[in-house]
C-alpha atoms as a printed R data frame, in Angstrom:
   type eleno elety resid chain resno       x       y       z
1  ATOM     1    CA   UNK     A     1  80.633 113.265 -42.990
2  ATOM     2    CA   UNK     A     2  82.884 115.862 -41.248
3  ATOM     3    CA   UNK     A     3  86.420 115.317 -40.384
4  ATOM     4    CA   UNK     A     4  87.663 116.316 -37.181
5  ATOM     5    CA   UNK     A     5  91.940 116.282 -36.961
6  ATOM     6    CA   UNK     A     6  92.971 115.378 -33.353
7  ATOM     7    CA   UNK     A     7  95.864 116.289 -32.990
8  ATOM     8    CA   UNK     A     8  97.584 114.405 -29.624
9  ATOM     9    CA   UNK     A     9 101.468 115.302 -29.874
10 ATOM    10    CA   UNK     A    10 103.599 118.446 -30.635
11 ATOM    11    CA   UNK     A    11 105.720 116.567 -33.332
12 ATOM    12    CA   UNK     A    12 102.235 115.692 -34.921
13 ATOM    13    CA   UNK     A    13 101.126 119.712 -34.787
14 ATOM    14    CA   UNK     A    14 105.127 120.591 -36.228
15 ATOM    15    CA   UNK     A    15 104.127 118.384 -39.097
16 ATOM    16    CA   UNK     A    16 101.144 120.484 -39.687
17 ATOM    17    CA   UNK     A    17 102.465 123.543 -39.566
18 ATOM    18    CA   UNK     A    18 104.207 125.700 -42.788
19 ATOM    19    CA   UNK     A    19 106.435 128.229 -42.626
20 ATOM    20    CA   UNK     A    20 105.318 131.964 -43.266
21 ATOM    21    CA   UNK     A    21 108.031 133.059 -44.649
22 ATOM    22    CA   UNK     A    22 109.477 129.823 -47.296
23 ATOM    23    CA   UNK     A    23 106.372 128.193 -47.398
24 ATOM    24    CA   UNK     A    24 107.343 124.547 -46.857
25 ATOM    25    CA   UNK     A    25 105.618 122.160 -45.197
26 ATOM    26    CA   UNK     A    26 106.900 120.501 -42.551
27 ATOM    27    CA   UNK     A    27 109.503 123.156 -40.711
28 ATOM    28    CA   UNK     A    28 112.491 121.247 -40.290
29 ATOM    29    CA   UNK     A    29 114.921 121.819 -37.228
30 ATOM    30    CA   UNK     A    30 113.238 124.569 -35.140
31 ATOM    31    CA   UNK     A    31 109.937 125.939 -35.625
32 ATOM    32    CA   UNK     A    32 109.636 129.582 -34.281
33 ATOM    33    CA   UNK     A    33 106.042 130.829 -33.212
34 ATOM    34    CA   UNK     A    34 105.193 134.325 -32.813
35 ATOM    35    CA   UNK     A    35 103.721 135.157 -28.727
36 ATOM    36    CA   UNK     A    36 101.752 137.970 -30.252
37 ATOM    37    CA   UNK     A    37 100.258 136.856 -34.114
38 ATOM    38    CA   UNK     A    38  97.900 134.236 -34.526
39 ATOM    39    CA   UNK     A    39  99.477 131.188 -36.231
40 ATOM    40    CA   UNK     A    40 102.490 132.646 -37.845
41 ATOM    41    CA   UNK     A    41 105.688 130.980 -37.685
42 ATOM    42    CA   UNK     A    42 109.040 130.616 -39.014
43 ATOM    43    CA   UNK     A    43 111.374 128.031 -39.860
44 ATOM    44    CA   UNK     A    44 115.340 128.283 -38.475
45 ATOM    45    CA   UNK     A    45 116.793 130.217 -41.589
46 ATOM    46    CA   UNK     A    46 113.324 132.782 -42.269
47 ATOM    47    CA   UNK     A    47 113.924 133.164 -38.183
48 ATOM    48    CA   UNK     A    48 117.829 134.117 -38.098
49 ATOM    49    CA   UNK     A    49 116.872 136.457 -41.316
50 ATOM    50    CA   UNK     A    50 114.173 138.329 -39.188
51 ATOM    51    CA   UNK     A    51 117.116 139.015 -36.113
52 ATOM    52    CA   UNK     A    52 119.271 140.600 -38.827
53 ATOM    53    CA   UNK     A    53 116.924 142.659 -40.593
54 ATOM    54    CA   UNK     A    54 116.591 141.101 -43.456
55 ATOM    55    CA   UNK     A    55 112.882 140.696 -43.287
56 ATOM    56    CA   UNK     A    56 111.875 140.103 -46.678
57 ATOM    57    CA   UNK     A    57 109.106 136.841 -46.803
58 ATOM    58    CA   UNK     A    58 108.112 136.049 -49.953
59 ATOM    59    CA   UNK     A    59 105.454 133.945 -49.465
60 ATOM    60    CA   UNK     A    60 104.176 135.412 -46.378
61 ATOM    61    CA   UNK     A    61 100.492 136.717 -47.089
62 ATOM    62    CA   UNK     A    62 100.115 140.180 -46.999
63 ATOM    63    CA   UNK     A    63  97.900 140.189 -44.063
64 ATOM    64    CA   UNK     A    64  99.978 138.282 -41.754
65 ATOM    65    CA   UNK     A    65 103.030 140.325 -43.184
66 ATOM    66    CA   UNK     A    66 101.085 143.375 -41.720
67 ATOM    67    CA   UNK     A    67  99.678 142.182 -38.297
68 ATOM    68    CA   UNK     A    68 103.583 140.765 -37.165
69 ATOM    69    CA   UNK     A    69 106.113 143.706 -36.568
70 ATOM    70    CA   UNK     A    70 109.797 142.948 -35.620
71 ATOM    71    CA   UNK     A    71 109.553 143.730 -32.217
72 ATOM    72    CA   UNK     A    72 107.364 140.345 -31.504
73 ATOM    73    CA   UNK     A    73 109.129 137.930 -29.023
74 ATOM    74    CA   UNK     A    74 109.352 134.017 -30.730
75 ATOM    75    CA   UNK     A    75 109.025 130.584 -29.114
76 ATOM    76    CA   UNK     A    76 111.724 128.220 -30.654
77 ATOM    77    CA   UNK     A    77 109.990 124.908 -30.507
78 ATOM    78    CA   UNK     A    78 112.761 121.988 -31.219
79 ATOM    79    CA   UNK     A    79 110.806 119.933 -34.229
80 ATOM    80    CA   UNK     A    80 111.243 116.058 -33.644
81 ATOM    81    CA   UNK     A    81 110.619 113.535 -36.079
């Protein structure tokens, strides 16, 4: 049988979702999406290291590393639990 997720609340997706640039699963605090890249997002402390240039992921994969660029706007989306 196939298994189909419904998701039917945004603290439901937040628990789904794992940060690009720690890797842990769920982001705690404040999840920030990328506008422009296709499901990349960053937890609080990845986020504030991207604003002051200190954009070194490590376990961002190396082709979502090379679709984002700096210059992307973010969507801070408060995580409930």
């Amino acid at each position: 049988h196939d298994i189909v997720i419904i998701v039917d609340s945004e603290a439901a997706l937040n628990a789904l979702v794992r940060c690009d640039g720690w890797g842990i699963r769920p982001i705690l605090g404040t999840r920030y999406r990328c506008n422009t890249c296709y499901a990349f997002d960053l937890c609080e402390t990845c986020y504030k290291k991207v604003e002051q240039g200190e954009y070194v992921l490590q376990q961002v994969s190396q082709k979502k590393l090379a679709e984002h660029n700096r210059s992307h706007a973010f969507s801070a989306i408060p995580v409930s639990a």
